[in-house]
N, C-alpha and C positions, 0 to 999 in steps of 0.2 A: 862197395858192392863185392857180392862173395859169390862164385860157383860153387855149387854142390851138386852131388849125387845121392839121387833117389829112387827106391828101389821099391814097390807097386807091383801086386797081381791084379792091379787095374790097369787094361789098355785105355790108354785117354789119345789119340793121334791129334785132338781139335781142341789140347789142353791149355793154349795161347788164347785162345777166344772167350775161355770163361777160369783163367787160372786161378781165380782165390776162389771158386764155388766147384773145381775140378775133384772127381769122387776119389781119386788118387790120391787126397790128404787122409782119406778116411783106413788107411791102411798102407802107409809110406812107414818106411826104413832106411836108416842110413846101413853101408856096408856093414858095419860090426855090431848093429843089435840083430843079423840077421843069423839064425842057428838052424840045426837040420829040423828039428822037429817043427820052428812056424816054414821053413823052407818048404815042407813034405805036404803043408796045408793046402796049399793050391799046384796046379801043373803047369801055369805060366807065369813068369814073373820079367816086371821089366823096368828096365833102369831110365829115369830121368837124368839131364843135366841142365838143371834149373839156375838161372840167377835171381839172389836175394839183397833185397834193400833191406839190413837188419834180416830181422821175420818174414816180412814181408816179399812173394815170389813175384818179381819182377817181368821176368821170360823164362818159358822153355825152350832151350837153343837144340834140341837133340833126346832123341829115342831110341833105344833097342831091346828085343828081347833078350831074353839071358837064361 
């Protein structure tokens, strides 16, 4: 099992309840593929700390904006 961070200008707070259909995959980044100009796309963005079985998202343990 792995922790990661994910980083989503989708708020999901209720992302536990439906995590593998959660819309935050649809536009998830790790720290370093993010740059100013997709950062400049949207006005809020917010970081997940997700655990992974493999691929697969396990739990979201934690939220914040950024």
């Amino acid at each position: 099992m792995t922790v990661e961070t994910v980083i989503s200008p989708v708020l999901d707070k209720q992302m536990n309840s439906h995590l593998n259909d959660s819309k935050v995959w649809k536009q998830a980044f790790k720290a370093d593929e993010l740059n100013e100009k997709i950062r400049g796309m949207h006005p809020a963005w917010y970081e997940y700390t997700v655990k992974f079985d493999g691929l697969r998202p396990i739990q979201m343990t934690k939220y914040k904006e950024i």
